[in-house]
N, C-alpha and C positions, 0 to 999 in steps of 0.2 A: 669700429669703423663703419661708414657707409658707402654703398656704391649702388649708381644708377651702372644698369644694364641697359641699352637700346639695341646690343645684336643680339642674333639666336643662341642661345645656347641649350647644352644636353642639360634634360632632368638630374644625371649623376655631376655635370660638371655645377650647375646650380643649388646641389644636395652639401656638395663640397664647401663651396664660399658660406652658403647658409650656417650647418651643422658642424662640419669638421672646424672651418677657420673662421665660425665666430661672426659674421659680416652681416651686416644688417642691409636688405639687396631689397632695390626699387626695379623689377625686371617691368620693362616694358619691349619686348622684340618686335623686329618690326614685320615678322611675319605674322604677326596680329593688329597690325597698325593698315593705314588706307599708303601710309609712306613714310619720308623723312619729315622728322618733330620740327617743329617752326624755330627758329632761332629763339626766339621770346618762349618759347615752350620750352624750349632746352635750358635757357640760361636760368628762368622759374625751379626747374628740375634738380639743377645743378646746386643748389644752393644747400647747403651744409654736406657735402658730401665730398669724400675723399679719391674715389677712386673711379675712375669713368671707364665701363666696357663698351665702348663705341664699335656699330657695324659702318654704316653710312652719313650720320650725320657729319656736318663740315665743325671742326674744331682749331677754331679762328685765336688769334692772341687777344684781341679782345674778349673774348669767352675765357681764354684762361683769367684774364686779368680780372674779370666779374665772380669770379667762382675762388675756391682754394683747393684747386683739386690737386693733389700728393702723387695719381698715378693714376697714366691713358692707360688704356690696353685693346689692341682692335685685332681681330680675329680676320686679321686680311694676309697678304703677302707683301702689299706696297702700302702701308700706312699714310705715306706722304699725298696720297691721291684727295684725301679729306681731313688732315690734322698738319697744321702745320708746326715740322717739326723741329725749326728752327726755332722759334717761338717757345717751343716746349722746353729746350734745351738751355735756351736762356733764361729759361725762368726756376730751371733743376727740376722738371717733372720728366720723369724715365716715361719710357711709351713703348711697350709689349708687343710684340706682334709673332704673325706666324706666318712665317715661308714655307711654302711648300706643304701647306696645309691641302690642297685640292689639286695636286699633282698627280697625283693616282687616278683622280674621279675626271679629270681635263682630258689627261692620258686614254684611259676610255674610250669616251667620248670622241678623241679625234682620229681612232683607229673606226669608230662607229661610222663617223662621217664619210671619212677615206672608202669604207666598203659601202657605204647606201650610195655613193656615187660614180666607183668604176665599178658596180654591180649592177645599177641602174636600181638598187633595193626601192628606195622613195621614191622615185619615177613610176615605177610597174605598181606599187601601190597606188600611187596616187591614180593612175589609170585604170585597175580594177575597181576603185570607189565610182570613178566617175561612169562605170560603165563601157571603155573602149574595147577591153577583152572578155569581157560578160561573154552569157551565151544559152543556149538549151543544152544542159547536163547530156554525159552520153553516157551508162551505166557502163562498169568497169565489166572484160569478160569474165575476170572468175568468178562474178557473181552470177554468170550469165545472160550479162549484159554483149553487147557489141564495141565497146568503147576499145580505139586501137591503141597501141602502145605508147605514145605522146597523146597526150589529152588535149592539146591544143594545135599538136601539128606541130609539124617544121617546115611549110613551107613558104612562100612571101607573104608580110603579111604577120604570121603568127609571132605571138611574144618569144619566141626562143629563135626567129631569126632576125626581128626590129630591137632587140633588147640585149643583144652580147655585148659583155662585158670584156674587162683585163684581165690576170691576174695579177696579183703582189710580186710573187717567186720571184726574184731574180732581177727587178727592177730596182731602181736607185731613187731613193727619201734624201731628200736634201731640206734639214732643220734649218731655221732662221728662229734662233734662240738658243742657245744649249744650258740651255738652268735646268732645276728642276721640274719642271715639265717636261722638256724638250728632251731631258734624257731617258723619264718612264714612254715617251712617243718611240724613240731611237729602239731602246729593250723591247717593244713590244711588235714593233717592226720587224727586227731582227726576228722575231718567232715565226714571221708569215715568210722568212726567207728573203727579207730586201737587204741591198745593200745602202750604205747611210752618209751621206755627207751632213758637214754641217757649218754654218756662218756663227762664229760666236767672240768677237776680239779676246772678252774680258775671262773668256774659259781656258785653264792650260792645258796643257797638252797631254800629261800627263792622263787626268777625265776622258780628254779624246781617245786616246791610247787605249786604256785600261776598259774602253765602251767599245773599240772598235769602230772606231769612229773617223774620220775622213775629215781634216781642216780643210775647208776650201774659200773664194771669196765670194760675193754676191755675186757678179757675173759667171764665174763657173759654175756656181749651186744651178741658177737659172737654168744655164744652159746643158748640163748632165742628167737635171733632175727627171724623173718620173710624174714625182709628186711634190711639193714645195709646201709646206706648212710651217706656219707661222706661231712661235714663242716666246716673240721679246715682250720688254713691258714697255712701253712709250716714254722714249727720250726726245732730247730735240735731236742726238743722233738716229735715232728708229723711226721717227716719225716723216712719213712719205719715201721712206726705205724704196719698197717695189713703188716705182714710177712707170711709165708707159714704153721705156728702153728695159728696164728689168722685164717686165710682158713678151716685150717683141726679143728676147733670149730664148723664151721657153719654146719647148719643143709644144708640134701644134696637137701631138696626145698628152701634154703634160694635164695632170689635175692642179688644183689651188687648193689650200686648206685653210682656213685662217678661224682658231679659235683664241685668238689672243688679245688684240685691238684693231679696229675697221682703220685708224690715223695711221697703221704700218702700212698698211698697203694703197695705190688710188685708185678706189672702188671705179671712178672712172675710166681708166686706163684695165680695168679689170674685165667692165663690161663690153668696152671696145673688143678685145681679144677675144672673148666669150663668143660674141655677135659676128664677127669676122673669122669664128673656126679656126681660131688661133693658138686654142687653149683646149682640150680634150672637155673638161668641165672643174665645174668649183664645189666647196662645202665651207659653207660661212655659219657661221655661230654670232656674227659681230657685223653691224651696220654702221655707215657712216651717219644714219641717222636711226637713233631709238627711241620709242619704236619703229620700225619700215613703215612706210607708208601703205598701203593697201595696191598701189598702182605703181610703185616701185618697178623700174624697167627687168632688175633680177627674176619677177615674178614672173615675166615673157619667156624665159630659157627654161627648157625641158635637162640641159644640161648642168643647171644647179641645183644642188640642196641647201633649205635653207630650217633653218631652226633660230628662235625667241631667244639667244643669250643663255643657253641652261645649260653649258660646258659642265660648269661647276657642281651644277645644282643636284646634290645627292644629302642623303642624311648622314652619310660618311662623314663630307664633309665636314659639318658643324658638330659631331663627335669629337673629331680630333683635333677641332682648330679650339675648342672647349678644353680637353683635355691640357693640350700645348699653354693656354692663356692660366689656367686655375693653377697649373704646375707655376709656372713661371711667377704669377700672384705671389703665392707662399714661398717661393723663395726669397722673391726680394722682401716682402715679408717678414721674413727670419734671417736677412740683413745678408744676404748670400746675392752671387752674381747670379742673376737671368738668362736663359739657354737662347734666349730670343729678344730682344734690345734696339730698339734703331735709333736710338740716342748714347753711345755708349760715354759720351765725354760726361755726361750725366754722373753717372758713377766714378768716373776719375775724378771729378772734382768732390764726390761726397769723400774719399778716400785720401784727397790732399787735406781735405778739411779736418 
């Protein structure tokens, strides 16, 4: 069999398809690429080949219709974002995927955010780069220097009285998502001593229960919250979720957290609150526009942190989400059900058949 490769994958999960399961692999990732393959590049690509490990490219019914490909596989959580899997279903090609492959590394990352901004961490940095608490060193006394017991002071003025922070302990995290993400955010929470609510329809109770977890609805989350952080994936119900009434709920120390998608929340209505000291501050990972623009009004607030989309981005990541797709390969391979599937009627009809 053959198979293009276009996402990243591990040396051992690439060692596997090669050596162990026989596969003759056209790897092109696209982190050696300038981006995503041209449609006419891909459909060229595709040809005589059975088995497609797609990261980003769009995989259209027409592409399937041009190719004879046997079996997608995308090392994502929501496949449906660039393959269409209706199409694919219809045509009886199974499409692989991995949920909760970058739950762990998101998770991270949005306890990371949450403290560089009720800590003021990236603020106070960014202020020592630029020079605002620079200064002439004062030698420490037990070298027998004169330098007094706070190096910078405590009094107006100095970063230990313009730069206090919150703490976590005891304050209320209110999820807007409770998946797999949204539950490693919840457990790691829970370790700095917060209390957790959460907005999730489609999660039972049981999860909630068993996590200690708090059902509440969007206008209560809002209004109880501390901190509000965002983990659904964009539906046409999630999408413009917080609007400028969900804003005007939060408390005016609450933080925003949003490493999920900029479409949940209206980045508009975000800055409003921001700018009117409505909102304690924000930690965004997700723009309504990618890239931000340079002049972006975000960049005006001392009260947000802002980071290039790299929630995800660890080598963990593409370890396991490798690991998950190679596994899963070989099984249906060896004529077995898939751990991971977002076409399952696929296989019920090979089974009627």
């Amino acid at each position: 069999m053959k198979a293009l490769v276009t996402a990243n994958l591990s040396e051992e999960g690439l060692d596997t398809l090669k050596n162990q399961m026989g596969i003759d692999v056209d790897y092109r990732p696209i982190q050696e690429r300038d981006g995503r393959l041209p449609p006419e590049k891909l459909e060229t690509l595709l040809q005589g080949v059975d088995i497609f490990v797609v990261g980003y490219e769009g995989v259209s019914a027409d592409l399937m219709d041009s190719t004879d490909l046997e079996i997608i596989a995308c090392p994502r959580g929501g496949p449906d974002a660039n393959i269409n899997i209706e199409a694919a279903t219809e045509r009886n090609i199974p499409v692989l995927y991995t949920p909760g492959r970058n739950a762990e590394s998101v998770a991270d990352f949005t306890l990371g955010l949450l403290l560089g901004a009720v800590r003021h961490i990236a603020h106070s940095h960014h202020l020592l780069h630029e020079g605002v608490y620079t200064g002439d060193p004062v030698e420490d006394t037990s070298t027998g220097g004169e330098r007094e017991d706070v190096v910078w002071g405590v009094a107006k003025g100095s970063p230990y009285a313009e730069l206090k922070g919150v703490e976590l302990n005891g304050r209320t995290l209110g999820i807007i998502g409770f998946g797999a993400i949204g539950q490693k955010v919840a457990q790691r929470a829970q370790g700095f001593g917060m209390d957790v609510i959460a907005y999730d329809p489609y999660v039972d109770d049981d999860t909630l229960y068993d996590r200690d977890v708090e059902r509440v609805n969007v206008d209560t989350l809002c209004r109880r919250s501390d901190v509000i952080t965002v983990h659904a994936v964009v539906t046409e119900e999630t999408r413009g979720l917080l609007g400028e009434e969900e804003f005007s709920l939060m408390k005016d120390s609450a933080y925003f957290v949003n490493t999920a998608r900029a479409s949940i929340a209206d980045q508009d209505a975000l800055i409003q609150a921001l700018e009117n000291d409505n909102l304690g501050g924000a930690a965004l990972d997700v723009y309504d526009m990618e890239p931000i623009p340079e002049d972006h009004a975000l960049f005006q607030l001392d009260s947000v942190v802002t980071t290039p989309h790299i929630a995800a981005a660890t080598t963990d990541v593409i370890n396991r989400h490798s690991q998950m797709i190679v596994s899963d390969l070989e099984i249906l391979l060896n004529g077995d059900h898939p751990n991971h599937i977002a076409n399952e009627q696929v296989l019920e009809q090979s089974l009627e058949s």
